[in-house]
C-alpha positions in Angstrom: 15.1 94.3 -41.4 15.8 95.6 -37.9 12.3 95.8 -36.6 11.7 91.9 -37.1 10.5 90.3 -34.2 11.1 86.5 -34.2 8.1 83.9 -32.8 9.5 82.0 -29.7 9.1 78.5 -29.9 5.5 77.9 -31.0 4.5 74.5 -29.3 1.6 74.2 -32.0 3.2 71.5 -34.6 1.9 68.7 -35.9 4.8 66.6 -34.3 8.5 66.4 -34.6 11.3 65.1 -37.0 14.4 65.0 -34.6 15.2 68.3 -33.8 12.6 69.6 -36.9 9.4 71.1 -35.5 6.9 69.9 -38.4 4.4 73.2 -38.6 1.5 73.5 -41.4 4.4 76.0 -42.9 7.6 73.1 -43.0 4.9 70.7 -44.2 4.1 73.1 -47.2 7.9 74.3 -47.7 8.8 70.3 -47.7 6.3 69.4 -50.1 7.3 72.3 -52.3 11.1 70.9 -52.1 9.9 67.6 -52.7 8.3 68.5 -55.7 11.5 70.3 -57.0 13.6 67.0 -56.2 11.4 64.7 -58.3 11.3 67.5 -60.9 15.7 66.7 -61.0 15.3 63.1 -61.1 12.5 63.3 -63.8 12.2 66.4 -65.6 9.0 65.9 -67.9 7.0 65.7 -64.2 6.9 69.4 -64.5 3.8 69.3 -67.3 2.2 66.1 -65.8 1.6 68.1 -62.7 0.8 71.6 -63.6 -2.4 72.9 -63.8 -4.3 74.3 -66.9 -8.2 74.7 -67.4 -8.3 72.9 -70.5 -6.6 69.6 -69.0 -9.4 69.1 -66.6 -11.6 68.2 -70.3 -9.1 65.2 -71.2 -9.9 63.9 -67.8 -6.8 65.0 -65.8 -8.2 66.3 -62.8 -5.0 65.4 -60.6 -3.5 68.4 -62.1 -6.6 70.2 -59.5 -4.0 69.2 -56.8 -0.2 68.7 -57.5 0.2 72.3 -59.4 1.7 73.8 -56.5 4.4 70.7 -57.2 5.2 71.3 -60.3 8.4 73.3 -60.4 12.2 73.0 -61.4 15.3 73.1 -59.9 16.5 77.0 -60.1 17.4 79.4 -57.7 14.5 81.1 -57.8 12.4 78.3 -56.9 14.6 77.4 -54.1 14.5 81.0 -52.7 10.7 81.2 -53.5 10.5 78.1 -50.7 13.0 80.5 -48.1 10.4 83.2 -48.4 8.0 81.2 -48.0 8.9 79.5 -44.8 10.2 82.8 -43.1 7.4 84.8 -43.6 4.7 82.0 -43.1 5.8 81.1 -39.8 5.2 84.3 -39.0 1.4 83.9 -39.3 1.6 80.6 -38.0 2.9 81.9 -35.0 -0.2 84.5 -34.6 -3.2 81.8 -35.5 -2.0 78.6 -34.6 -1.6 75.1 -37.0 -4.9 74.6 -37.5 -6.2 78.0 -38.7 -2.7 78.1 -41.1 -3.3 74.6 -42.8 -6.8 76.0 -43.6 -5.0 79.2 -44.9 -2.9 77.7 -46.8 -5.8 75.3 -48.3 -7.3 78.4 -49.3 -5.1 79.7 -50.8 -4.2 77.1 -53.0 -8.0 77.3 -53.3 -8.0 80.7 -54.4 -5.5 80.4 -57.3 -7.4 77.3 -58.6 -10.8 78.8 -58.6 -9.1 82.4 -60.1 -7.5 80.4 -62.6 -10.3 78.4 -63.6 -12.7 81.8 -63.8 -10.5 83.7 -66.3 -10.1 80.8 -68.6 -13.4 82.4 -70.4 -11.1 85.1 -71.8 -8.0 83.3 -72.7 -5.6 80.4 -71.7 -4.1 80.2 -68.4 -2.3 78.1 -66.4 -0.3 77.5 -62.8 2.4 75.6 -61.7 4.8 75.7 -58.6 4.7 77.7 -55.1 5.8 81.2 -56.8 2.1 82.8 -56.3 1.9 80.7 -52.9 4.8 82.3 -51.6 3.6 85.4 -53.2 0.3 85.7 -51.5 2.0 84.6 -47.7 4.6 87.7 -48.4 1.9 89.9 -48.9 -0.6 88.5 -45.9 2.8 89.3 -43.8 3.2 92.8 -44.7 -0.5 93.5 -44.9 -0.3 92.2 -41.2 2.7 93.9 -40.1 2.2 97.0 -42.3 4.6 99.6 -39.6 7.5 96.6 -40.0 11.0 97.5 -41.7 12.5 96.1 -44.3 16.5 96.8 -45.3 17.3 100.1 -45.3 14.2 101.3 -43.0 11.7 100.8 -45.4 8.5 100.0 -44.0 6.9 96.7 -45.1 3.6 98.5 -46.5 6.5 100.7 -49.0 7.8 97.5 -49.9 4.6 95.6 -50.8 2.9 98.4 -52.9 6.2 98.2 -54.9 6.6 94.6 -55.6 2.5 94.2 -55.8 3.0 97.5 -58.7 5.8 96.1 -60.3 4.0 92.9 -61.2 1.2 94.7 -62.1 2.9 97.0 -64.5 5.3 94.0 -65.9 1.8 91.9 -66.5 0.1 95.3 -68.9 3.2 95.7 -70.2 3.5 92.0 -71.7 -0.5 92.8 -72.4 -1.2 89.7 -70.3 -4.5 90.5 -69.2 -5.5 86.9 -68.2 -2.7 86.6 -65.8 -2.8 89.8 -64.3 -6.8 88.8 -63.8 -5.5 85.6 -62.0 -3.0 87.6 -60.2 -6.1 90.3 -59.0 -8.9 87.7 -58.7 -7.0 85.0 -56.4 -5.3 87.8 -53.9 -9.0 89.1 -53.5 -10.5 85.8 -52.6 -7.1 84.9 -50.3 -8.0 88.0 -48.9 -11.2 87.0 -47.6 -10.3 83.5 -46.6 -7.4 85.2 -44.6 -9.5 87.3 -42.7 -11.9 84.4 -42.2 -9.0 82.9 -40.4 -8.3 85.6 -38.0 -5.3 87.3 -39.6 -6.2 91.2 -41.1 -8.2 91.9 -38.5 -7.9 95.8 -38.8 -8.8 95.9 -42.4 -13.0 96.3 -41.3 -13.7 97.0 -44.7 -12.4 93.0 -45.7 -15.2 90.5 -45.5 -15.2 87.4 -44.0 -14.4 88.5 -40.4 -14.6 84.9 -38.2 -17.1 85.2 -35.5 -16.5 82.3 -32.5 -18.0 83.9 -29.2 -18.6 80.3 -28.0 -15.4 79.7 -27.2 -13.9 82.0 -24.1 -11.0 80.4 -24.3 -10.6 81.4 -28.3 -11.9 84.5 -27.3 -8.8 85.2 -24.3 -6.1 83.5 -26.8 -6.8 86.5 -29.6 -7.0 89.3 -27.0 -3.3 88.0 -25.7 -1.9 87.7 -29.6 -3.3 91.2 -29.9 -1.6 93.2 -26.8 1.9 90.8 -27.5 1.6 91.9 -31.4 1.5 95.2 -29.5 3.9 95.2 -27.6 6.1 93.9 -29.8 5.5 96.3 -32.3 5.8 99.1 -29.5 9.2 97.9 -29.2 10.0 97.3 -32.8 9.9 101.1 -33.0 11.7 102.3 -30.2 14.9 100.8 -31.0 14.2 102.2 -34.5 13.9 105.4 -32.6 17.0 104.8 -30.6 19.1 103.6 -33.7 17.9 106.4 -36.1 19.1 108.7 -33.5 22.7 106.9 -33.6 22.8 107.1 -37.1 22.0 110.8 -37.0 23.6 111.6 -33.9 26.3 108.9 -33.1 26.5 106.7 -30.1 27.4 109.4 -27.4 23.8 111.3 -28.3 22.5 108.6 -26.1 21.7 109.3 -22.8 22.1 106.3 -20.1 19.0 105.8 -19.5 18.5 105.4 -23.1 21.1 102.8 -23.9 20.2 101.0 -21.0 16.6 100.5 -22.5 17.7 100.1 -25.6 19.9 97.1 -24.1 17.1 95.9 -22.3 14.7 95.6 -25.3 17.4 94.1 -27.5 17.4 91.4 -24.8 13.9 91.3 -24.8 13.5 90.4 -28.8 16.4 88.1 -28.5 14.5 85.7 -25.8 
């Protein structure tokens, strides 16, 4: 993932657990992990918490809430957490706590409502912060569309495969009410995202947030704007510089080329 570039500190958390910055994203990734704990010590918590349509009948509208807890000990869920902090920081960095809290309240939003909707054609349920995570990965690349992954793949690639391959797996198991949910709730995130300043350059998205009365709102985007810029501008360069390594060796550098590609490895480090 060479053309990563990492968010300074952020100075935008809610407060601070020793050394542990507590951002909208750790608060989410902790709950997640707390859920998965109390899952270990007892295991039937799992069905008490996850959601289904059906449950909100026999008068257990909790399960409206603590879906996104309901998960088991594996290393999938564990990873599913990682993800989800890495790449969620990410936006967090771009539109501050506030507006990422609200994201992430829409999208659990999203998933309930999608879930809900679709029950018409069959039963359908959610549990855990797979499709959380899920829908943060793909507001990342959908932000950062030109970004690599391994092996120089750019982050747009990467997301039309994953985004197919669930597709695909989902017709091929002829489950049409989760592939619904799947469709449905990434629409409506989507929107909210977008709403929330993030996918800005997607015009054709509505939902765009409109907030003139505030200069200093106004100044704060136009500054994450030109430093997503310039970040990205340097993000390729050394992609330039490297791919010419790879092709060409070290010695195909000229000095003046390894001394800015020194100077902008420096420059993503700080």
């Amino acid at each position: 993932m060479s053309s990563y570039f990492h968010p300074s500190g952020a100075g935008d958390s809610w407060g601070r657990i020793g050394r542990i910055e507590i951002t909208s994203t750790v608060a989410v990734v902790a709950l997640g992990a707390l859920g998965i704990l109390a899952s270990v010590v007892w295991p039937p918590l799992h069905q008490i918490l996850a959601y289904a349509p059906d449950a909100l009948l026999r008068g257990q509208a909790w399960r409206v809430i603590t879906w996104p807890l309901a998960d088991s000990i594996s290393l999938w869920s564990v990873l599913n957490l990682v993800l989800l902090w890495y790449f969620g920081r990410y936006l967090e960095h771009d539109i501050g706590r506030n507006a990422m809290a609200w994201l992430y309240a829409g999208i659990w939003g999203s998933l309930t409502l999608a879930t809900t909707a679709v029950r018409v054609l069959g039963p359908t349920a959610i549990a855990g912060m797979q499709l959380v995570e899920f829908a943060v990965l793909l507001l990342w690349i959908a932000q950062y569309p030109s970004m690599r992954f391994l092996f120089n793949i750019p982050a747009w690639a990467f997301g039309a495969f994953i985004l197919g391959l669930n597709v695909l797996s989902l017709l091929a198991a002829r489950d049409m009410t989760s592939l619904l949910v799947l469709l449905l709730s990434l629409t409506l995130v989507a929107v909210f995202a977008r709403s929330q300043g993030l996918l800005s350059q997607y015009a054709w998205i509505p939902g765009s947030r409109r907030d003139s009365s505030s200069p200093r709102k106004s100044r704060r985007s136009k500054n994450v704007q030109r430093q997503q810029q310039r970040q990205r501008s340097a993000a390729e360069r050394i992609d330039e510089l490297l791919d010419k390594i790879n092709a060409e060796g070290i010695h195909s550098l000229t000095k003046k080329e390894r001394a800015e590609l020194n100077k902008l490895r420096q420059q993503r480090r700080s």
